[in-house]
Structures are given as C-alpha cells and as structure tokens.
C-alpha positions as CSV (number, residue, x, y, z in Angstrom):
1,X,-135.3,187.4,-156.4
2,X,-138.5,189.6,-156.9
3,X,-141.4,189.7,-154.8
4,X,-144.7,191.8,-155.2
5,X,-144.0,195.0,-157.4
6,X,-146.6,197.9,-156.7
7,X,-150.2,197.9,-158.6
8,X,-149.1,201.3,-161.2
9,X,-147.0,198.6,-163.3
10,X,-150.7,197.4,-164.9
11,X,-150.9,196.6,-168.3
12,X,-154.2,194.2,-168.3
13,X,-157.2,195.4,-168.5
14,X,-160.3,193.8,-165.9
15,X,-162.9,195.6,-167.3
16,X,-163.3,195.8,-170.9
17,X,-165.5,198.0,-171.9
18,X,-167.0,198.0,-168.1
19,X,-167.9,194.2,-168.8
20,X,-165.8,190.9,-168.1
21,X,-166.1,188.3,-169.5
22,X,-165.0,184.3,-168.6
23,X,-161.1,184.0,-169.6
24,X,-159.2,181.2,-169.6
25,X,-156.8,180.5,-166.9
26,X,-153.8,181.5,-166.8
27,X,-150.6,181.5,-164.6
28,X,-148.2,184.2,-163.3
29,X,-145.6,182.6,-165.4
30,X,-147.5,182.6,-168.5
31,X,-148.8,186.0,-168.1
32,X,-145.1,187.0,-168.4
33,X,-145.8,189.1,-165.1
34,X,-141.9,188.4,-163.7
35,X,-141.8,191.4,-161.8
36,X,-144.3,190.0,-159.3
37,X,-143.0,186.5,-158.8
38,X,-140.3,184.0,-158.4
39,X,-139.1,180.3,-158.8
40,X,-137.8,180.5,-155.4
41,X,-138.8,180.9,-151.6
42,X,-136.9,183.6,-149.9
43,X,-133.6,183.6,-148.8
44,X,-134.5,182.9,-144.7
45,X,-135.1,180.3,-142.5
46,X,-137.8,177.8,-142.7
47,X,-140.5,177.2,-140.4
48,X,-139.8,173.9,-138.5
49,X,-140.4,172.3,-135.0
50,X,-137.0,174.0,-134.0
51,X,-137.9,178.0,-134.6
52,X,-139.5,179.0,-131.2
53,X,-142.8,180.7,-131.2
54,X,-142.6,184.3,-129.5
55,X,-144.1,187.8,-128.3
56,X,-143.2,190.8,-129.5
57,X,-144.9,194.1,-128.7
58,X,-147.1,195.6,-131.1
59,X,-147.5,191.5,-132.8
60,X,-149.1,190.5,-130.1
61,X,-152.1,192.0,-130.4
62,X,-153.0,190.1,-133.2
63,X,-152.2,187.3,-131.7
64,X,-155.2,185.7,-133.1
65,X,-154.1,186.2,-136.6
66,X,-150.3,187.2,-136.5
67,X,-147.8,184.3,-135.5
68,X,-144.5,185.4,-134.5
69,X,-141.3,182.6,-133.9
70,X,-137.7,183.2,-133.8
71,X,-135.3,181.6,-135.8
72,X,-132.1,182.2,-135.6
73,X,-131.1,185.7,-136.6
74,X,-134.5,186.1,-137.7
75,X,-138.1,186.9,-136.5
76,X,-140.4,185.0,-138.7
77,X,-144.0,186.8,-138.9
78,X,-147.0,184.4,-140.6
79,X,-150.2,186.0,-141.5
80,X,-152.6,186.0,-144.7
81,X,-151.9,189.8,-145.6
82,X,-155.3,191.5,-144.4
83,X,-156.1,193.6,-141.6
84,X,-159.5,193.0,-139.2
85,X,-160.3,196.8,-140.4
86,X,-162.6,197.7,-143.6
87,X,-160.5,198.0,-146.3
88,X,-160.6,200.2,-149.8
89,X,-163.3,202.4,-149.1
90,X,-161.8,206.1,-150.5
91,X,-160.2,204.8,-153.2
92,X,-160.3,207.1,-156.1
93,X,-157.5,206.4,-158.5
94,X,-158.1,202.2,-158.8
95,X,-156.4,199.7,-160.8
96,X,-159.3,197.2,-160.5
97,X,-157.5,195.2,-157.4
98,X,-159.7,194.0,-155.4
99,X,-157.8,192.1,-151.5
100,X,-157.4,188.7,-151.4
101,X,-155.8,186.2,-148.9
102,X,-152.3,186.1,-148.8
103,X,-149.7,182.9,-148.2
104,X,-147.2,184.6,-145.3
105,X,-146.2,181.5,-143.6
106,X,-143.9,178.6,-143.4
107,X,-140.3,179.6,-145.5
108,X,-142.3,182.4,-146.7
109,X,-143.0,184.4,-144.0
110,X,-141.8,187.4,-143.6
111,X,-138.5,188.3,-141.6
112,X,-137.1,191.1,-139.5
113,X,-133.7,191.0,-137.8
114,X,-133.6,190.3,-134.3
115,X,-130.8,192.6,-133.5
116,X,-130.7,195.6,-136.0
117,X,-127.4,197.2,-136.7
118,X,-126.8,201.0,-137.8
119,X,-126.0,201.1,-141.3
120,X,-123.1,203.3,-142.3
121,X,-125.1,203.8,-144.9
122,X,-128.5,204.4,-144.5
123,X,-131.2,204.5,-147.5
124,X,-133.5,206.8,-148.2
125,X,-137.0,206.0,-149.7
126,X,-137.0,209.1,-151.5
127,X,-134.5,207.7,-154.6
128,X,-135.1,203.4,-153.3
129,X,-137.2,201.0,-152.0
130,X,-139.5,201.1,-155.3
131,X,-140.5,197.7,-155.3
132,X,-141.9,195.3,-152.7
133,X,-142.4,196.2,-148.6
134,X,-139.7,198.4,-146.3
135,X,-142.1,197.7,-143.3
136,X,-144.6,194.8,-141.8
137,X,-147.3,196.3,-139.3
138,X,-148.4,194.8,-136.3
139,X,-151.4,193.4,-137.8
140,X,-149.2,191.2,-140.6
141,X,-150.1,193.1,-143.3
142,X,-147.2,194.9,-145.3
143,X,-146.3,198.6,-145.5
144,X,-144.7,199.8,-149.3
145,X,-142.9,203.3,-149.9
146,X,-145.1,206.1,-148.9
147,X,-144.1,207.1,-153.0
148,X,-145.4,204.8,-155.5
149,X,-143.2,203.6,-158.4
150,X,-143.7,206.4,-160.6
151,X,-141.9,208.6,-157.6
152,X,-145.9,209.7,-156.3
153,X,-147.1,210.2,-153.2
154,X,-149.7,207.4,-153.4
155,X,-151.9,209.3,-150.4
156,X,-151.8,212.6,-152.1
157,X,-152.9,210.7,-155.8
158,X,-156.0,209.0,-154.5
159,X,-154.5,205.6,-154.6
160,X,-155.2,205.3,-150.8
161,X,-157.9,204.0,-148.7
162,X,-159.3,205.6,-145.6
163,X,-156.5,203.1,-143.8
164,X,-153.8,203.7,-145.8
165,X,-153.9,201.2,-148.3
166,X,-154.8,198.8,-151.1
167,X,-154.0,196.8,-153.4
168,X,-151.1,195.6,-155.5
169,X,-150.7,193.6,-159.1
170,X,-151.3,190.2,-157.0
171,X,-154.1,191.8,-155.2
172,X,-152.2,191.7,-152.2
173,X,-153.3,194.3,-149.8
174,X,-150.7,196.7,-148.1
175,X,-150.5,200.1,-146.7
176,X,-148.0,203.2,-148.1
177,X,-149.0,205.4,-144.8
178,X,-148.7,204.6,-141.2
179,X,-151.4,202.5,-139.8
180,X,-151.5,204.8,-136.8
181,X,-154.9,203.3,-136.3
182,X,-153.5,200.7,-135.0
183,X,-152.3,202.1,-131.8
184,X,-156.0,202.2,-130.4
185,X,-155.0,198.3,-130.8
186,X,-151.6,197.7,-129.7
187,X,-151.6,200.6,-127.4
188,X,-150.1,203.7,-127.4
189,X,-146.8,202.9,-126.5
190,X,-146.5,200.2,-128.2
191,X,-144.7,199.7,-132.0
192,X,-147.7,199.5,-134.7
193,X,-145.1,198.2,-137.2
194,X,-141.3,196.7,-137.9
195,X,-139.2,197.6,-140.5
196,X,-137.6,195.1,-142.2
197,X,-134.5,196.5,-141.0
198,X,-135.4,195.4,-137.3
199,X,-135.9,199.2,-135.7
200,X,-139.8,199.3,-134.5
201,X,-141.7,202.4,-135.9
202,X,-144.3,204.0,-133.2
203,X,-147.3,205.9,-133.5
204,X,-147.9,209.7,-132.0
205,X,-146.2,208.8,-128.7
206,X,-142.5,207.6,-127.4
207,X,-142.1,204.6,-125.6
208,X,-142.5,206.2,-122.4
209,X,-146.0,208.0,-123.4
210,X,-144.1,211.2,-123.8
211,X,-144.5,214.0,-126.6
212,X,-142.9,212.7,-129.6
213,X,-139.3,214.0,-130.0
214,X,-137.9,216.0,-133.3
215,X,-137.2,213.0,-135.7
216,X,-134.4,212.9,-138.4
217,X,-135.1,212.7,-142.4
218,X,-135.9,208.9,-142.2
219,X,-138.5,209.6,-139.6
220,X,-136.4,207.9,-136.9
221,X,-134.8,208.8,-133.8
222,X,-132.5,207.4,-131.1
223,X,-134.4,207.4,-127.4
224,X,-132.5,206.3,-124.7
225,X,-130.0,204.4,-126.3
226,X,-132.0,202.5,-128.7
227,X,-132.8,203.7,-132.4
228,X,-136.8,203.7,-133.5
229,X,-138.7,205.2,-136.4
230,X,-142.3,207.2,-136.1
231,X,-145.1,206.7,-138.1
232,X,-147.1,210.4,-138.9
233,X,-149.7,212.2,-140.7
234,X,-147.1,214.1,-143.1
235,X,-144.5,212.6,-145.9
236,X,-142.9,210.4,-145.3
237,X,-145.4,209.0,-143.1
238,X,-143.5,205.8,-142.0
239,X,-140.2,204.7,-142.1
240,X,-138.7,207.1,-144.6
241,X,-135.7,204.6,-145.6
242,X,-133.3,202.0,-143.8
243,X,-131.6,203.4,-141.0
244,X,-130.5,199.7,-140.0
245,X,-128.4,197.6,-142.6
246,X,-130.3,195.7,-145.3
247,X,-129.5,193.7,-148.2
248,X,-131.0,195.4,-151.2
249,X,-131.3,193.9,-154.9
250,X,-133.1,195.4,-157.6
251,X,-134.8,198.3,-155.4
252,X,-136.0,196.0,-152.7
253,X,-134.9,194.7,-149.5
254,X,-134.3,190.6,-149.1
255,X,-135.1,188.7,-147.6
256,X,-138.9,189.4,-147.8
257,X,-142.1,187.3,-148.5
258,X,-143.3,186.9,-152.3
259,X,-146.8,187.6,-153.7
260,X,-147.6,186.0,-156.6
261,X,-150.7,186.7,-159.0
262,X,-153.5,184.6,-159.7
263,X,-155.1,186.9,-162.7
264,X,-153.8,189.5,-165.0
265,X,-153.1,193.0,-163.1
266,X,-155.5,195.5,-163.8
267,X,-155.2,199.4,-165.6
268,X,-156.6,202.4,-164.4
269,X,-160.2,203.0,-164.3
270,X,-160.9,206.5,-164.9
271,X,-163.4,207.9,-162.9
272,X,-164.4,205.1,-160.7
273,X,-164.6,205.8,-156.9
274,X,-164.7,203.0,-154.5
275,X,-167.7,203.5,-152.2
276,X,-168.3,200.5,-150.2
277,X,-166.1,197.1,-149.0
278,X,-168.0,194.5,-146.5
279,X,-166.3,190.7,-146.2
280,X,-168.9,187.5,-144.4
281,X,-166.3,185.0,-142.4
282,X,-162.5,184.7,-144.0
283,X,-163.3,184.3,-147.3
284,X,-166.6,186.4,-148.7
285,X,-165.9,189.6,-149.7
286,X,-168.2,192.5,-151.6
287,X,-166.7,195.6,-153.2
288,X,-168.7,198.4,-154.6
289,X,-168.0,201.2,-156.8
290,X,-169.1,203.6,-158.9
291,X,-168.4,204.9,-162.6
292,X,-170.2,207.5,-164.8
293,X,-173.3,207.8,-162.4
294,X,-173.6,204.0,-162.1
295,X,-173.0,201.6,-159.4
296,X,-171.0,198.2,-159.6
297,X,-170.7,195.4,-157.5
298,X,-167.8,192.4,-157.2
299,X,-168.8,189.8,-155.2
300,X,-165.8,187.2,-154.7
301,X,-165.0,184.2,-152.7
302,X,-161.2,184.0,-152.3
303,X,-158.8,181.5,-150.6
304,X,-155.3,180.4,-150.6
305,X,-156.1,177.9,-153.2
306,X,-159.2,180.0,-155.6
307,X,-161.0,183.1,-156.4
308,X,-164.4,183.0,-157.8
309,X,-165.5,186.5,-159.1
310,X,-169.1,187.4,-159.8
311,X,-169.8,191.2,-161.4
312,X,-172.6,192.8,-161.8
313,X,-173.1,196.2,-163.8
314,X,-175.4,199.0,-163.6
315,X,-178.2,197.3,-165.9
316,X,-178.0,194.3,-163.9
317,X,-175.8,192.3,-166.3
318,X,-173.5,189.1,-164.5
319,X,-170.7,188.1,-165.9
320,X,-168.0,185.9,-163.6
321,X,-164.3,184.5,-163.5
322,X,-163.0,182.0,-162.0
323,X,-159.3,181.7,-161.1
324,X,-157.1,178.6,-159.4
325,X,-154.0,179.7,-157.5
C-alpha cells in the first residue's frame, strides 16, 4: 500500500516556460503517479460512534483543529494537514508545490500505537523510511525523514521553510525537521510530536523541565522508565528511526494516512526563491516568488473537494487552472 512519496520524484512540469496554461483534468490514476496513491484506505480502524474521543499531551493544543480518539490498539489523529503557522517562506530549492488541505479523518486518519513496544530491531532513517511520514506533530501535520529520497538532507539543500517544511508531489504539506516551534504551543514539557511508532518526541527539555539528557543515534532516550525521542537543531533533527516496532513495506511504515494528488507534480525551478505565503479564512491562500529578478504570484482557492489556481507573471500576464479532487 503506498501513501504520499516525497516531492524530489517530479517529472511534470507547472511552469512551462514560466507560463501555465489551462490543462485538462486529470486524475492521480491517469497521471500514472502510483507512487503517491492507492485503491485502498489504510490498514486501521475506522472512525465510528464506538472509537472514544481523547486527550493526549502535545494534541491537545490543537484541540481546535487536531481530533484525537482511541480505537482499539490505536490512536486515531484527524486533521487537514496544515499548521496555524506561515508556511513556505525560505524556500529556495522548489518543485512548484504549493499547500493545500488535506483529508486526515475518518478510516484515513492517521494512527499511532497506544502502547509502543521496543523493537529488537530498531530502524534507522539513515538507510529507510524513504517514502511517506515516520512522525505526526502535535499540530496534525506530518513529519518525513530529515533526508529526502535522494539520501539529502532536505534542511541543508534549501528544500525547507523557515518551519521546517513544505510540500510534497500531492501538495501535501509536512515537515523533515523538528517543529520545535511548537513547544511555545504545547508547552515545554510537553511532546511536540508522535512517532508512528507510539514513543513521543520532545523539544529542548525532559519531561520534568530538566536539561536534556545525552540521547542515542535515533535521537531517543529512556527517562525514568519510559522510552522518548528529542526533536533538535542538528541531523537528525527528529526521530532518527523506529526505536518501537513498526510494520514496514516498501520503505514506509503502515499503517499511515494516504495523500493523493489532484494535478501533475512539479520539477525543479531553478533559481526561484519563495518570498512571501499569506492564507484569508481556510481556504484562500497567496504564494509569492521570485525568478530571474521578477516577481510571481499564485493565488489559489483550495478545498477537500477543488483547487482553483490563478498566476500571474512579471509582465502582468494571467493564466489559471482549475482542478476537481
């Protein structure tokens, strides 16, 4: 089963020759983009009157955007993929992805064991865990290997925004570096993420609001009893593998939540820094960026169900897409 691979796969080109035109409609299936989708929902438990809703620390923060239920052996996290921050501001190696709303709910939310086990085992991001997410952060959106699929460390490469992330083939937003932002949020001594092994990664400080301790190559250590990972400001920068068992096919853990594309993925665009990101309400969104000493702007509306794309070059020149989901 395949879920969301990471956006350095691109093979289509948005921008020819810096200029879109209108193209017909197309779906994931028929853009032959496998890799990124699948016939079926993932292999957990469905959302139903009988999964109970519940806190957990770090989630409920976002309580306001993040819903968290228990289901059997399972935690079942629902949320549409993007964070309160700004988003893709920094960006200066871009496959022309821009964020879009994302369906994490019902049988496809995502799931994280409610009682993790050491693995005899354990996995290490540094030769797995190519494809699809190895963590969920507290604010529901999805954290990827800190090395993209070409072995790179996406922060080092440009690939990153000033958050830690951006965008994959499905324009599904995610991070590839700790959100240790989000500890101003959750607290300091709270988890600012879950890997989908079931250990809770913190930020700068142990549970307690101590130092934190020497960790071990996954970026994880055991404190008083129980296991936990770190997030930090040097590689690996989250979770650096699966110190809790997993099920892994294909270079990704299942269960997890798909992504599936509503447009062709995108190739590099050489050159192009992005310089600006703003959003009006849950579905307005404005990107800016620039290119050769001009400025470009996408302005898109973008829901569960469409994205209409309006771009606008340097000479003033519209062109727009439209795309049903």
């Amino acid at each position: 089963m395949s879920t969301t691979a990471d956006h350095n796969d691109h093979v289509h080109p948005h921008f020819p020759s810096h200029a879109l035109t209108r193209r017909t409609l197309l779906s994931g299936a028929a853009l032959g983009v496998g890799v990124m989708i699948t016939s079926a929902l993932v292999d957990s438990a469905p959302i139903s009157a009988a999964n109970s809703q519940v806190r957990l620390p770090g989630f409920s923060a976002f309580a306001n955007s993040v819903k968290t239920l228990r289901s059997g052996k399972y935690y079942l996290v629902e949320s549409n993929g993007l964070p309160l921050h700004n988003m893709m501001v920094g960006i200066t190696n871009w496959q022309q992805q821009v964020p879009v709303p994302m369906p994490y709910t019902g049988s496809n939310a995502w799931s994280i064991p409610v009682k993790p086990r050491k693995a005899a085992n354990p996995i290490s991001t540094k030769n797995n865990l190519f494809r699809g997410a190895i963590a969920l952060a507290a604010d529901g959106v999805p954290i990827f290997n800190a090395l993209n699929n070409r072995g790179e460390d996406a922060y080092l490469i440009g690939e990153l925004d000033e958050w830690g992330g951006h965008c994959g083939r499905a324009d599904d937003y995610h991070y590839h570096a700790a959100p240790l932002h989000l500890s101003s949020k959750v607290g300091e001594t709270k988890p600012i993420a879950y890997a989908l092994d079931g250990y809770p990664i913190y930020g700068a400080l142990e549970p307690n609001g101590k130092k934190m301790r020497p960790l071990d190559a996954l970026n994880g250590h055991t404190f008083k009893g129980k296991y936990h990972y770190h997030g930090t400001t040097t590689y690996p920068y989250i979770n650096g593998g699966m110190r809790g068992k997993v099920t892994v096919r294909d270079g990704q853990i299942e269960p997890q939540a798909v992504t599936r594309p509503y447009r062709p993925a995108g190739e590099p665009l050489r050159g192009a820094a992005i310089t600006g990101f703003s959003r009006g309400g849950d579905s307005q969104f404005a990107l800016t960026y620039t290119l050769n000493g001009g400025t470009y702007h996408i302005d898109y509306t973008a829901t569960l169900s469409s994205v209409s794309m309006t771009f606008t070059d340097p000479q003033g020149s519209v062109s727009t897409e439209t795309y049903r989901r």
